[in-house]
C-alpha positions as CSV (number, residue, x, y, z in Angstrom):
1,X,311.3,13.0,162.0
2,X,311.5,13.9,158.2
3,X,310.9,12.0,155.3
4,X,312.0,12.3,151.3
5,X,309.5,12.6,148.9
6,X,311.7,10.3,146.9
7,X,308.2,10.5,144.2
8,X,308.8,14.2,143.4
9,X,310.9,14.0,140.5
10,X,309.0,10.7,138.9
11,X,305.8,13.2,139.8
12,X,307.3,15.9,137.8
13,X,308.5,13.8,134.8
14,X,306.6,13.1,131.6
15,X,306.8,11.4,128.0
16,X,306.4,15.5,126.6
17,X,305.8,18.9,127.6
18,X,304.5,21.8,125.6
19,X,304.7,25.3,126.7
20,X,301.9,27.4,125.4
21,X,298.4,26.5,124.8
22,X,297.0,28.8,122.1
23,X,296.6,27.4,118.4
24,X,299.9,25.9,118.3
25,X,300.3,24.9,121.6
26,X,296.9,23.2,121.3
27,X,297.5,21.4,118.3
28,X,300.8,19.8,119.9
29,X,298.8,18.9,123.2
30,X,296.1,16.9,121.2
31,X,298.6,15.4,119.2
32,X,300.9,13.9,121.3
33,X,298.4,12.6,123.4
34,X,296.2,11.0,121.1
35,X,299.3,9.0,120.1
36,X,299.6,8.1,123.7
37,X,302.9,10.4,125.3
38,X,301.7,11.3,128.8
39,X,301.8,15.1,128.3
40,X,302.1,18.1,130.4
41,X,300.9,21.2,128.8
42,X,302.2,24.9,130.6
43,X,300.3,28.0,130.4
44,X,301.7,31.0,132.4
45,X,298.3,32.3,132.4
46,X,294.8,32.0,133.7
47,X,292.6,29.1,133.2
48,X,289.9,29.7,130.6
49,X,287.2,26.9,130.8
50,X,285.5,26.7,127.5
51,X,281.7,28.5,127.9
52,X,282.4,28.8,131.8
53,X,284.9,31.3,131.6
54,X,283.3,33.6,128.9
55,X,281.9,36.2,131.3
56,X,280.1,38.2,128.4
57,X,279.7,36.2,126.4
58,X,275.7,36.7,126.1
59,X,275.7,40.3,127.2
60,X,273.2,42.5,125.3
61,X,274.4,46.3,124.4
62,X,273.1,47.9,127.0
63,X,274.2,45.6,129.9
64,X,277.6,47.0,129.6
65,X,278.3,49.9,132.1
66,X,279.9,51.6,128.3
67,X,277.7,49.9,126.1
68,X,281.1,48.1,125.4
69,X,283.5,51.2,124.7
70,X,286.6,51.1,126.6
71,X,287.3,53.8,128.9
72,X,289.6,56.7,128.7
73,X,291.3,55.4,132.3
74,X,291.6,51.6,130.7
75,X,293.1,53.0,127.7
76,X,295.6,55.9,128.8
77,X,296.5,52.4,131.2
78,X,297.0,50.1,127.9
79,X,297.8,52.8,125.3
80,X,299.3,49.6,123.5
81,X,296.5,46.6,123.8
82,X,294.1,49.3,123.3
83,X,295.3,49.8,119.9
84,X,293.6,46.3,118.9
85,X,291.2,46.3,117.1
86,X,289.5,43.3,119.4
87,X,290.3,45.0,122.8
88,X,286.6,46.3,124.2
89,X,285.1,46.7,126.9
90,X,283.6,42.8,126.5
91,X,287.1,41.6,125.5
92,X,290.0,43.8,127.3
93,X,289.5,40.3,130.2
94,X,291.7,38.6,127.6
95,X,294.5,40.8,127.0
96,X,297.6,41.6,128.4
97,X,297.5,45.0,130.4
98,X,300.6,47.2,129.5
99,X,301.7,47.7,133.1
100,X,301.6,43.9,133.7
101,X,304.3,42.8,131.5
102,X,306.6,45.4,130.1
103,X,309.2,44.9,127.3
104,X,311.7,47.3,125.6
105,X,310.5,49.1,122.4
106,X,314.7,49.8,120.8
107,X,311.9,50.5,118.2
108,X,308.4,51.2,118.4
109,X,306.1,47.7,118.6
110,X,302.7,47.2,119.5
111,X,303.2,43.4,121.1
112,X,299.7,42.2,121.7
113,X,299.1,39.0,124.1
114,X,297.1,36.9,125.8
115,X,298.0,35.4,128.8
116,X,295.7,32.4,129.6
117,X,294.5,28.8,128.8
118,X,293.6,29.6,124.9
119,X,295.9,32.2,124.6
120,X,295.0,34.5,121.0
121,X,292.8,31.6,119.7
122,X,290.4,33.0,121.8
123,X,290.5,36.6,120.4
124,X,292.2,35.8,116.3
125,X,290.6,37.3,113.2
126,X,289.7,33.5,112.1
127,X,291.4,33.9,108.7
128,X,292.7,30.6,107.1
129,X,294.3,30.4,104.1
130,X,296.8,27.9,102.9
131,X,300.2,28.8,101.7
132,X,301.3,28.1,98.0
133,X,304.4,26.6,96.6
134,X,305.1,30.3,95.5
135,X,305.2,31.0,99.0
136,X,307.7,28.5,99.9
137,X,309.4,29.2,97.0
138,X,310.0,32.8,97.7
139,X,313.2,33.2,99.4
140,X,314.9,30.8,97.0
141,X,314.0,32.7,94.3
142,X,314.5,36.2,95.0
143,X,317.7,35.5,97.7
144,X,316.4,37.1,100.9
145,X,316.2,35.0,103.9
146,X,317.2,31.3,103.3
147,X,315.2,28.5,101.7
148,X,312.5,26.5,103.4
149,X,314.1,22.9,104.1
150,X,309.8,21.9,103.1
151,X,307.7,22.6,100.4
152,X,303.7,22.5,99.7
153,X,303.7,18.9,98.8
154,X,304.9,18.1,102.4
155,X,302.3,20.0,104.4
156,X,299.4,20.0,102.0
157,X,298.3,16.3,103.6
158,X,298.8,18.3,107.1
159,X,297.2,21.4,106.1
160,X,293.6,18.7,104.8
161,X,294.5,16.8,108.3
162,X,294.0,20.4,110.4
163,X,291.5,21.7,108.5
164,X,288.6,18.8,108.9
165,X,289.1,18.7,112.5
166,X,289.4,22.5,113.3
167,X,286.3,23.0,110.7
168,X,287.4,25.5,107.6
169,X,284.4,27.5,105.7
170,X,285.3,28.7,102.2
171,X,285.0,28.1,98.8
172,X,287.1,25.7,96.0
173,X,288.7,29.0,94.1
174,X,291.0,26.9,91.9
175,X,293.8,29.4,92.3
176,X,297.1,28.0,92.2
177,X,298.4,30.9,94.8
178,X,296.1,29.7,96.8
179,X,295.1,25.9,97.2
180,X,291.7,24.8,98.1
181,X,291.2,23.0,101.0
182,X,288.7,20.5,102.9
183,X,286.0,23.5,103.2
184,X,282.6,23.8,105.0
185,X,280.2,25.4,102.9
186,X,281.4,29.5,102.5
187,X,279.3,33.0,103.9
188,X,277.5,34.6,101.4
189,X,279.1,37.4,99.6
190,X,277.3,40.7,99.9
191,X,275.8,42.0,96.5
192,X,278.2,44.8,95.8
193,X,281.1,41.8,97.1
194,X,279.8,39.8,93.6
195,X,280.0,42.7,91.7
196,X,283.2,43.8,92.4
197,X,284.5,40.3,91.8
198,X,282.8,40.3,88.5
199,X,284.1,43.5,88.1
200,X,287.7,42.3,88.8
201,X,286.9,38.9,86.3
202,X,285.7,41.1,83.6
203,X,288.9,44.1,83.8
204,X,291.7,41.6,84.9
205,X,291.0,38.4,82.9
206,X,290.8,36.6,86.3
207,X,294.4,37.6,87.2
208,X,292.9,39.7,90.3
209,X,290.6,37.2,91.7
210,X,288.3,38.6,95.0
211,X,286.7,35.5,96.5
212,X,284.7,35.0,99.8
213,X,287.5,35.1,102.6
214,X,288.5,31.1,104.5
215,X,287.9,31.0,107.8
216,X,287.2,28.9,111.0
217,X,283.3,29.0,111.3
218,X,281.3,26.0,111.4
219,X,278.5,27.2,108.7
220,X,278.0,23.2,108.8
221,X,279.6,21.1,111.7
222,X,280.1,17.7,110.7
223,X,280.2,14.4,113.0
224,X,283.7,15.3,114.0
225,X,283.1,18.8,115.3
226,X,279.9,17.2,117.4
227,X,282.2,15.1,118.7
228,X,283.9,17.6,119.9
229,X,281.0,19.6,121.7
230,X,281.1,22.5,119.1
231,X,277.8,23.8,117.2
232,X,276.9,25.5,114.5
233,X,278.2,29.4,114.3
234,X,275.2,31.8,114.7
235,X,277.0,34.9,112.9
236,X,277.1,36.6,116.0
237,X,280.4,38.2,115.8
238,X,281.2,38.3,118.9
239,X,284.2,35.9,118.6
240,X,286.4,38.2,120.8
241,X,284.3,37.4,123.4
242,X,284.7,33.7,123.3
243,X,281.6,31.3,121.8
244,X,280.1,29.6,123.5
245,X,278.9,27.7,120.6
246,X,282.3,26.4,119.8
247,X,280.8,28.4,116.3
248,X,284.8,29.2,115.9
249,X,288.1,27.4,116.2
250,X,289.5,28.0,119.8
251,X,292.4,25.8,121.7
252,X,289.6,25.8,124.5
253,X,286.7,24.6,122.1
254,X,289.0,22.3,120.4
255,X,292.1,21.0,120.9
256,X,292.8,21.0,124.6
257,X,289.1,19.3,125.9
258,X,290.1,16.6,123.6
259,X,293.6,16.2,124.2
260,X,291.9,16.1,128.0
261,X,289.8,13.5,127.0
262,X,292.5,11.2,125.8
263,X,293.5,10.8,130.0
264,X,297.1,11.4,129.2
265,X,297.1,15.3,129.4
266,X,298.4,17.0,132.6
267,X,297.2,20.9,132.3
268,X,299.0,23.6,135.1
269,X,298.7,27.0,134.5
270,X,300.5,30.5,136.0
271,X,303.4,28.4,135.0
272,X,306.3,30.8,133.9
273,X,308.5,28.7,131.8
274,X,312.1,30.7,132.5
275,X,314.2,28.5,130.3
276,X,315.0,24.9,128.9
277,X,317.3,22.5,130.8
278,X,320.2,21.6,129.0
279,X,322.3,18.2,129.4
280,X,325.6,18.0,127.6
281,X,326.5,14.6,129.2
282,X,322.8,13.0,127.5
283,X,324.7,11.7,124.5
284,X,328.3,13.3,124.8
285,X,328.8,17.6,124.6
286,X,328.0,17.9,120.8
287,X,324.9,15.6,120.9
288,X,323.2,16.6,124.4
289,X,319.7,17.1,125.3
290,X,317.2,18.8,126.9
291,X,315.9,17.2,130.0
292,X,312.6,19.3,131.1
293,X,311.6,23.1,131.4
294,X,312.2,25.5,134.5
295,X,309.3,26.9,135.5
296,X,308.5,29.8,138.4
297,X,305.0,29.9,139.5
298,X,303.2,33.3,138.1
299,X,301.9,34.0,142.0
300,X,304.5,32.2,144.2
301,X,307.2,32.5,142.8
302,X,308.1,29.2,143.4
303,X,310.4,28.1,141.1
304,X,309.7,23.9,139.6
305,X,312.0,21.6,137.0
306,X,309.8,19.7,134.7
307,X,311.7,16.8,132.7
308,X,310.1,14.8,129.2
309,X,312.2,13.4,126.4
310,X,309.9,15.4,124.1
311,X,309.6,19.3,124.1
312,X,307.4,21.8,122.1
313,X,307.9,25.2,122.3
314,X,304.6,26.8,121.4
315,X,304.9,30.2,123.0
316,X,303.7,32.3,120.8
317,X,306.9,33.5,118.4
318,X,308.3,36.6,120.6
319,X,308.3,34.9,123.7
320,X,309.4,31.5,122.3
321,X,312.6,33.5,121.4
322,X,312.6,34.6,124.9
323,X,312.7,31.2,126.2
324,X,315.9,29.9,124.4
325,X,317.6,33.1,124.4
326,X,317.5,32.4,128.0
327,X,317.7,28.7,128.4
328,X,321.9,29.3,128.4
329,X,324.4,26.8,129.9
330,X,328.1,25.7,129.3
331,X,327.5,24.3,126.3
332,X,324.8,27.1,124.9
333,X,326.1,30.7,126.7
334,X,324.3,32.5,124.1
335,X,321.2,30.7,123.8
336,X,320.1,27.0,123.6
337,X,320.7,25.5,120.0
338,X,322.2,28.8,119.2
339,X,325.6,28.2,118.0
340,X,325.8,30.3,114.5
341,X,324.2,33.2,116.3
342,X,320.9,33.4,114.4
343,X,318.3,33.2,117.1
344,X,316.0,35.9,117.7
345,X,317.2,37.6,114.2
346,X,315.3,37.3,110.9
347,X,311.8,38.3,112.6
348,X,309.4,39.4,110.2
349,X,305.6,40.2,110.5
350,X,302.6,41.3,107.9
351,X,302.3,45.5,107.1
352,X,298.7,46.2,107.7
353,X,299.7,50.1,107.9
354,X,297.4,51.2,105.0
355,X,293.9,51.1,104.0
356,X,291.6,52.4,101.2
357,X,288.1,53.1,101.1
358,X,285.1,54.4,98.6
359,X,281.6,54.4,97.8
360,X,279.0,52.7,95.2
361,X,276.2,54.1,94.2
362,X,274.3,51.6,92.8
363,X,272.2,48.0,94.5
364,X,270.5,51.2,96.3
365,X,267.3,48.3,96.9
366,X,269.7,46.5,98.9
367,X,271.5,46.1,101.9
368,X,273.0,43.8,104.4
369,X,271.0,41.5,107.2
370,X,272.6,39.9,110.5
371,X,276.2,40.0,111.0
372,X,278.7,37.9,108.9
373,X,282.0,37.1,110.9
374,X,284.0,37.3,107.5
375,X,284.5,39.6,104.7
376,X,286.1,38.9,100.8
377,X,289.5,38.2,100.6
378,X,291.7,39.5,97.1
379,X,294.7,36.9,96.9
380,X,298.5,38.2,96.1
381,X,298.4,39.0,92.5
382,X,301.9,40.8,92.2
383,X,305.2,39.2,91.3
384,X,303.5,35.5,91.7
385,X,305.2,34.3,87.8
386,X,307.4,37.0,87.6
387,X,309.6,39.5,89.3
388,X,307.4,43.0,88.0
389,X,307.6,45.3,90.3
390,X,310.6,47.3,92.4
391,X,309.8,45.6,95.6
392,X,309.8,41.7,96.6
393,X,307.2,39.8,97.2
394,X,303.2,41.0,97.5
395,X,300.5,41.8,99.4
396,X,297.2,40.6,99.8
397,X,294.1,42.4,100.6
398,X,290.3,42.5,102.6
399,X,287.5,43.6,100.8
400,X,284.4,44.7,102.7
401,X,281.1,46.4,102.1
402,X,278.2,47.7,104.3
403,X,275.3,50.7,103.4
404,X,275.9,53.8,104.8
405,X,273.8,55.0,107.6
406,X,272.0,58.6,108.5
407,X,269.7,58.0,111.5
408,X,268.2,61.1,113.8
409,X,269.7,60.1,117.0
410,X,268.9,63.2,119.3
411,X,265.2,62.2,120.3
412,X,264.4,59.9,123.4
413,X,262.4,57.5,124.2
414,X,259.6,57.0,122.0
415,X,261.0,59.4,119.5
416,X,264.1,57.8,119.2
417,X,262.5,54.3,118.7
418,X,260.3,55.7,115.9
419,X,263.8,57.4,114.5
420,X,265.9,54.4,114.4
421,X,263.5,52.5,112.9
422,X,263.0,54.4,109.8
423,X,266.3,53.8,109.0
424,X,268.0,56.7,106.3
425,X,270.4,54.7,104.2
426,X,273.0,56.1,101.7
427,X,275.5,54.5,99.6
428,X,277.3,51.7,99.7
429,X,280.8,52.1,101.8
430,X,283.4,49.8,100.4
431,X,286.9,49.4,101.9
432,X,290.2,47.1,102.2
433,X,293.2,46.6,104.1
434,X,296.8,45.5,102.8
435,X,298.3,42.4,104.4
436,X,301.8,43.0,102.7
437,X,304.9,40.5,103.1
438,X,307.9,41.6,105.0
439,X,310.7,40.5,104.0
440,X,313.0,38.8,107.0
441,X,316.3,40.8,108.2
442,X,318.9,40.4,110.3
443,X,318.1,44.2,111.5
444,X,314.4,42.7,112.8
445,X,315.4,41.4,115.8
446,X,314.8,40.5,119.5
447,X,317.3,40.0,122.6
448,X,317.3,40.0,126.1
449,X,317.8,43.3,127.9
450,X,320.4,43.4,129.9
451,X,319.1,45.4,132.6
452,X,315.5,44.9,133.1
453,X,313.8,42.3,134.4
454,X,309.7,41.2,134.6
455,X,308.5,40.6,138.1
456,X,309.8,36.9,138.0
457,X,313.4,38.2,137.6
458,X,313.2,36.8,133.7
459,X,315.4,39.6,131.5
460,X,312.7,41.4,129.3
461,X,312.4,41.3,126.1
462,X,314.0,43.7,123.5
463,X,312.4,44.2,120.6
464,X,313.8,46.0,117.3
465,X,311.9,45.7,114.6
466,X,310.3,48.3,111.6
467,X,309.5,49.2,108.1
468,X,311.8,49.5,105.4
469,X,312.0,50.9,102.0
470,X,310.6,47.6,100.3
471,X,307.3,48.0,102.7
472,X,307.0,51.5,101.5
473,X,307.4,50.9,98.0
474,X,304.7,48.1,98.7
475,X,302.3,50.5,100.2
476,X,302.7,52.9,97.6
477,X,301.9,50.0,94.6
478,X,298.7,49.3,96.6
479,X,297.5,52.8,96.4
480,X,297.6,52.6,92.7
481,X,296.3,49.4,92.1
482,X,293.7,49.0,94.7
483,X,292.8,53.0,93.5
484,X,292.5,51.5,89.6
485,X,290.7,48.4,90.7
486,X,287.9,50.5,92.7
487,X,288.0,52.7,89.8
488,X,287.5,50.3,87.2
489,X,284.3,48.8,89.0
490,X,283.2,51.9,89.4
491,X,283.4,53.1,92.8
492,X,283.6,57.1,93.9
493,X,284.9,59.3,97.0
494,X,288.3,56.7,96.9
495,X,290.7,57.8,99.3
496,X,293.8,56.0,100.9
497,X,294.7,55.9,104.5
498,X,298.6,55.3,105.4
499,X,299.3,55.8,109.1
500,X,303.4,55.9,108.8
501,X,303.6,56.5,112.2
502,X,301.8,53.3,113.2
503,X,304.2,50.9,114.8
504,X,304.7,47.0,113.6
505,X,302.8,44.9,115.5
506,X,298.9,44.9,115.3
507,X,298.6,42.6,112.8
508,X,299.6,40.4,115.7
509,X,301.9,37.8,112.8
510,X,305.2,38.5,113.7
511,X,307.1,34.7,112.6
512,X,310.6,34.2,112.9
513,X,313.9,33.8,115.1
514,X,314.1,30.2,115.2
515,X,313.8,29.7,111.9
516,X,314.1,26.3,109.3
517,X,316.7,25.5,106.9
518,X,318.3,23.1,105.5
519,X,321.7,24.1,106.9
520,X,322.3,24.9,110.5
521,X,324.9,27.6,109.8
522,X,322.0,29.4,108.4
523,X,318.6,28.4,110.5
524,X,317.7,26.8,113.8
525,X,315.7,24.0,112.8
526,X,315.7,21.4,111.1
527,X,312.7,19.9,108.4
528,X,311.1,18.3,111.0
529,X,311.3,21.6,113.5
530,X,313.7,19.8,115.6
531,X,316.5,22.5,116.9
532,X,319.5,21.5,115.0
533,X,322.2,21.1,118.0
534,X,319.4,19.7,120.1
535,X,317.2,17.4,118.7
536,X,314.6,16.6,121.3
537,X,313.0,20.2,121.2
538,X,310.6,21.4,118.8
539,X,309.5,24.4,117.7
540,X,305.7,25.1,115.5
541,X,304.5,28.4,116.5
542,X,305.5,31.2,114.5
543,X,308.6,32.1,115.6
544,X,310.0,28.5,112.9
545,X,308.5,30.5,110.1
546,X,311.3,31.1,107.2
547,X,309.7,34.2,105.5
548,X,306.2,34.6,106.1
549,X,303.5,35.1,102.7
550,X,300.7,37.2,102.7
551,X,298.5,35.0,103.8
552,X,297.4,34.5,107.1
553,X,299.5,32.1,109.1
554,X,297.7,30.6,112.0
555,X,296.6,27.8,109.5
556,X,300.1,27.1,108.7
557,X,301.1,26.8,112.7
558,X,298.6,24.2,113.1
559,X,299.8,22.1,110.0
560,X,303.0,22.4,110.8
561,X,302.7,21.5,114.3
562,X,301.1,18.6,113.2
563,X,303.2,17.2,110.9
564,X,306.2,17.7,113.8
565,X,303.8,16.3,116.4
566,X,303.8,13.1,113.9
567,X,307.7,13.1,113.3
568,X,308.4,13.5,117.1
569,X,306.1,10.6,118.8
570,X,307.9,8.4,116.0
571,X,311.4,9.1,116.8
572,X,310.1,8.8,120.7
573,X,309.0,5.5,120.0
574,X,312.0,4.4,118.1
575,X,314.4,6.0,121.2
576,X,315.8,8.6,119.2
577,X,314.7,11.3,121.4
């Protein structure tokens, strides 16, 4: 005799799901829970226990088998994860291997990833920076892309909300390009650091500010970050490795162990979401909705429906894309939501193709001790009041110092103790990186392929995007002003480093393809994120992002996701969803 499980589909449904668990997905988990929706949160990774799953973590040096340098086997295997700048032999654990899960390069892209509970949070660059009103005010006022549907005003109250709970250090600049937030107090500037930023006051008249870069360290944890279990950062910098300190905002640190505390979070992992279930007869064929997510199990195979009245795509941006471009159905054949055509067009990401470095001669009495998980930060200064130059929009920019080094390193033993520690120093190296704004096109794109397939029969991803002459006319303008500005404080041996040849994609930003609007002939989502033909899925992560600023955006995702969060579990309770 066999019986129904007449339970399985009531076992399977839920108030919400989110797909992704990495800073976005995170931030929707513990906010829909702690407003009581029973939520089901997919990764189609790994789990990652916070602390537990950190397996070097507390490694010394010399307990590597490499002394942490990849090998030449691991990276001719990855000759695209390799090319991040976190992938080592302590980190490469938390990475996507190559082989593992191809896409299609139509033009060259380095797509970094990381597959597990966590997901990037675990392995970011821990920049935080809020966006301006100049920022949201871009595309309306130079025409590319379409306008935002939200200004500042609407997510500063989110962007204050994030920033106490996830724990921000920095300092109150008073820049209008670049609000202040709730800060911890900020790392210490290195000497040269304050002189170059005096430098910069004294030349520019403050219009070039260089301040101590925002990021998420816990210099000083407050009640709420105890509460949490994190501690105190120990300027390690050994973020990529995972902290076990909680020093450093992480999904596993944060977000998820208290969305798991609430009792209302359902975690299951190597859970391939393949696409959104669509019903056109919930509320009539122009007003349907989504009923749950299908997902195939990443070792199985097995293929499992989901249902919730409330979904959040938090994918991270390319593979969000993915997910509606292949949620199709009567009523959606190209796409879920997509009826003007739009989805997976307008991607965009941050040019971090070009450096410049140099040397000071001078605080020779003076170096740097222990290891400072942050550097300066110099905000956009170009065409913020004024269109000035031949390109749109800006860049923004790194600043970093250390004392040069010349250490006799061919002795042994005793002699090589005695060696390294009469340490030779030199000058002071000094050095910054562009974080320019691309501007969104319809050529920047991503579709499925129509061929190939990943190992769980899902089409892979196509990906199209590059530089274009506004991003080269960008790089040029920071050769000359970053060359003046190193000049004018005084610095020698300045050189510039453009790699034109290096593809888009390490500086692991790339925002867009569902984009907001305020009309849904033009964008996908609405001002509260909701798709616009299907209002009962969401989208934060970075794929909603309009245009995309020079700062960096993972601040923004969590604010945003937030505010949506808010907006959904309102309309949920009212029965609008």
């Amino acid at each position: 005799m066999s019986y129904f499980n007449i339970d399985s589909v009531k076992d399977r449904t839920f108030d919400a799901i989110v797909v992704g668990s990495g800073i976005s997905g995170g931030w929707s988990a513990k906010e829909l829970t702690g407003k009581g929706l029973r939520t089901l949160l997919l990764e189609r990774g790994r789990d990652v226990k916070h602390v537990t799953d950190y397996p070097t973590t507390m490694k010394n040096p010399w307990e590597f088998d490499h002394l942490g340098q990849i090998t030449k086997e691991l990276k001719d295997a990855n000759p695209i994860a390799s090319r991040c700048y976190a992938f080592g032999e302590d980190s490469s654990h938390f990475f996507v291997k190559d082989a593992e899960h191809p896409y299609v390069q139509e033009k060259p892209f380095d797509w970094i990833r990381g597959y597990q509970v966590g997901g990037k949070s675990l392995m970011w660059a821990r920049g935080t920076q809020r966006w301006s009103q100049f920022d949201f005010e871009g595309p309306a006022r130079d025409g590319f892309a379409v306008e935002w549907p939200i200004g500042y005003a609407d997510i500063a109250p989110w962007y204050s909300y994030v920033e106490k709970f996830a724990g921000i250090s920095g300092n109150k600049d008073g820049l209008p390009q670049l609000p202040d937030g709730e800060f911890l107090p900020p790392h210490e500037q290195s000497c040269v650091e304050k002189y170059f930023t005096q430098q910069m006051s004294k030349h520019y008249n403050g219009s070039r500010p260089v301040i101590i870069g925002r990021c998420a360290h816990l210099t000083q944890p407050k009640d709420i970050h105890f509460q949490q279990g994190r501690g105190q950062c120990q300027n390690r910098n050994l973020c990529q490795r995972g902290c076990p300190y909680g020093g450093y905002f992480s999904s596993n640190s944060s977000t998820i162990p208290w969305a798991m505390r609430s009792g209302k979070l359902t975690m299951k992992t190597d859970s391939v979401v393949h696409s959104i279930i669509y019903d056109e007869k919930k509320g009539g064929a122009a007003n349907g909705k989504a009923t749950g997510v299908r997902v195939i199990n990443a070792n199985t195979k097995e293929i499992t429906e989901y249902y919730a009245k409330v979904i959040f795509l938090n994918a991270a941006t390319l593979n969000t894309n993915l997910i509606l471009l292949n949620s199709t159905s009567n009523r959606f054949p190209n796409g879920l939501g997509n009826d003007n055509g739009l989805l997976g067009k307008y991607i965009a990401f941050h040019n971090f193709r070009t450096t410049i470095s140099g040397e000071y001669e001078g605080f020779l009495d003076s170096t740097t001790e222990g290891i400072r998980p942050n550097g300066s930060y110099i905000p956009r200064f170009r065409n913020l009041l004024k269109q000035e130059t031949d390109f749109l929009r800006g860049y923004s920019a790194g600043f970093g110092t250390s004392r040069m080094t010349n250490n006799d390193t061919s002795g042994i033993g005793e002699d090589l103790k005695n060696s390294l520690a009469n340490t030779k120093y030199g000058n002071w190296r000094v050095g910054s990186h562009m974080m320019g704004e691309t501007i969104p096109k319809e050529s920047n794109y991503v579709a499925l392929d129509k061929t190939l397939t990943d190992q769980w029969g899902i089409p892979q991803l196509k990906i199209s995007v590059s530089y274009d002459d506004n991003d080269e006319k960008m790089i040029k303008d920071f050769h000359e002003q970053l060359t003046e500005m190193y000049t004018k404080a005084g610095f020698t041996n300045i050189k510039t480093h453009d790699k034109p040849d290096k593809a888009p994609g390490l500086d692991i930003h790339e925002m867009g393809g569902v984009r907001m609007g305020k009309d849904p002939k033009t964008s996908m989502l609405n001002k509260w994120n909701q798709l616009h033909n299907c209002k009962n899925v969401f989208v934060t992560d970075g794929a909603c992002m309009t245009s995309n600023s020079t700062q960096n955006p993972s601040l923004t995702f969590m604010a945003i996701t937030a505010r949506a969060a808010d907006f959904a579990v309102k309309e949920f309770k009212k029965g609008n969803l």
